[in-house]
N, C-alpha and C positions, 0 to 999 in steps of 0.2 A: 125067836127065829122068824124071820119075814117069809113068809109063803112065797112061790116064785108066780103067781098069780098077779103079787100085788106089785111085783119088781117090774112089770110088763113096761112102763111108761119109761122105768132110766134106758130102754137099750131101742126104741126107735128114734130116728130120727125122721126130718121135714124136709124137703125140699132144699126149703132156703137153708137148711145145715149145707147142704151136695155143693151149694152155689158157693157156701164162704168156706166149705174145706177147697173148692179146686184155687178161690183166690189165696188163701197161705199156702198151698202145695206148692206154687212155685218159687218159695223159698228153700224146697229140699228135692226139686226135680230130678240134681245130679247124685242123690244120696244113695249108697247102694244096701246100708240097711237104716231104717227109721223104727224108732220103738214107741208103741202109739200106748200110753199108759191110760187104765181106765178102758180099756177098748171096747167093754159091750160085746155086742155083736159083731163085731170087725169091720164095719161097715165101709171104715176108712181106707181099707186093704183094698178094694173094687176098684178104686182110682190110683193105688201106688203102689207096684211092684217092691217085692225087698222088707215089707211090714214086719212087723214082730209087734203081739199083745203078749197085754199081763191085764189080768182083771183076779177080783177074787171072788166074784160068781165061777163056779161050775159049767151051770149051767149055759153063760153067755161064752163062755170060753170055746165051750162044745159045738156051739154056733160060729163062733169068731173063725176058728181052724180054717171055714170053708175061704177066706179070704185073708188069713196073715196066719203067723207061725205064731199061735198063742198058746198061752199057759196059763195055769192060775198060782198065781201070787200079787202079797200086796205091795201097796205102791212105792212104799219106803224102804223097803227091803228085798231089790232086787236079785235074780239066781242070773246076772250075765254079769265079766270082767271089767274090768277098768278101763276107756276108751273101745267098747265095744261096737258102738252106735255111730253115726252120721249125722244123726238126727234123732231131735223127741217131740212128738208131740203131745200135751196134757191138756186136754179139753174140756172143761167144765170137770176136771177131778181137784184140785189145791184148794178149793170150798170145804171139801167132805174131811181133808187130813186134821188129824188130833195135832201136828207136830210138825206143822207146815214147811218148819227152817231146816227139818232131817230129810222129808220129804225132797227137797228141793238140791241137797247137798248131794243124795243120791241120784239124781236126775244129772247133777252133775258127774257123778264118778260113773257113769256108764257111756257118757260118750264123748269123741276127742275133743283136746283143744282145735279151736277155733270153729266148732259144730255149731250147728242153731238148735235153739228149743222155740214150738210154739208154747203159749200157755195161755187159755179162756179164763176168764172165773165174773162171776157173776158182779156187777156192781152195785156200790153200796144202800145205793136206793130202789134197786127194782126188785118187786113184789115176788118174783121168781126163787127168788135167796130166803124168803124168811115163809115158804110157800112149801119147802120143802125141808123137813124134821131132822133129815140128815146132813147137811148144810150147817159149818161149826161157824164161818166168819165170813162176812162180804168184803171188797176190796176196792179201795181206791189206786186212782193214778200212779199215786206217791207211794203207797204201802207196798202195789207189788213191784213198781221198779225199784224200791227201799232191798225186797227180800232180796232180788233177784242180784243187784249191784253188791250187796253186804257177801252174796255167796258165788263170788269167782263168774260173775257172767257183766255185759255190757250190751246194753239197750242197743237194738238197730230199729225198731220202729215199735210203737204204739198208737192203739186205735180204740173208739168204741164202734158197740154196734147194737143194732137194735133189733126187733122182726116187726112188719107191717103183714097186713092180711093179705092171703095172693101171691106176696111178694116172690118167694120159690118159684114157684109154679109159672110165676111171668117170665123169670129169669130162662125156667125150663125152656117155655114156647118161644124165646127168642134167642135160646143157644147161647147166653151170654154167662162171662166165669167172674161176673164182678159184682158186687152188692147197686142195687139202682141208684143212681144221686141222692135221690127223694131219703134214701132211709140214710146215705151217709150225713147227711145234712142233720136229720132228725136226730141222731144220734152227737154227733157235732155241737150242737148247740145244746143238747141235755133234756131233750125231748123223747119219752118213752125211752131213755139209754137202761139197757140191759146188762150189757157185758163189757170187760174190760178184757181186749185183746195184745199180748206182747210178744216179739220176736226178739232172741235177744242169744248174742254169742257167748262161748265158754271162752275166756281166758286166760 
């Protein structure tokens, strides 16, 4: 059993997180409920009305309530209906699943046709993914639009993305809701790229 001491580091987030959730939020602005799986501490609920978490910490759940309608349960085996949702978004969680193709099929039966999912996950070279012990598989370009296409969904954009030092925090001081050039470039070309990011419809 992990001490909730040592859990401390999965449920903050940085700055620059603030800056790249408000750029995909506006892919579910007009959503009137979005299910944020994995959700930590809720953090994501402060910027979207309408939230629903699931996490299977307790304790991050306990926290999340103050900012989305969270629960604890896991990620593959949802307690809401069929077409419940507007929206999902999974953020750095599809790394940690045993069973990533069930994972992702019930991400599908929870929200309507023609919904968006976001989904992060770490990519297959950076330090990040093999940095942390609970972490089963990293993912390429191909692999996650592979799962995602194989199980009832169609790609509308993919991105990487990277973090630079600062980076947040510059965004903060000049009110801006977009990642800077400098690190899309970075990330672009396969420089310091961290993450593989995908929006992508149920149909």
């Amino acid at each position: 059993m992990i001490k909730e001491e040592s859990k401390t580091a999965y449920f903050k987030h940085t700055a620059q997180e603030d800056v790249t959730f408000m750029e995909y939020l506006q892919y579910f602005r007009l959503c009137r409920r979005v299910l944020d799986v994995g959700c930590g501490t809720g953090w994501l609920g402060k910027y979207k009305k309408g939230m629903f978490g699931v996490d299977i910490d307790a304790g991050a759940v306990k926290q999340a309530k103050k900012h989305e309608k969270a629960r604890v349960s896991s990620v593959d085996s949802l307690p809401f209906s069929v077409g419940f949702f507007d929206g999902l978004i999974a953020k750095d969680i599809l790394e940690h699943t045993r069973d990533n193709v069930k994972a992702v099929k019930e991400w599908r039966r929870v929200i309507k046709k023609g919904s968006l999912i976001f989904i992060s996950v770490p990519y297959y070279k950076s330090r990040s993914f093999y940095d942390d012990y609970t972490h089963v598989r990293p993912y390429t370009k191909k692999s996650l639009t592979l799962i995602l296409e194989d199980n009832g969904f169609e790609i509308v954009r993919f991105w990487y993305s990277c973090s630079l030092p600062g980076m947040g925090l510059l965004n903060k001081l000049f009110r801006s809701r977009r990642l800077p050039l400098i690190a899309r470039i970075v990330a672009f070309v396969g420089i310091l790229r961290e993450n593989c990011n995908v929006i992508a419809r149920k149909i």
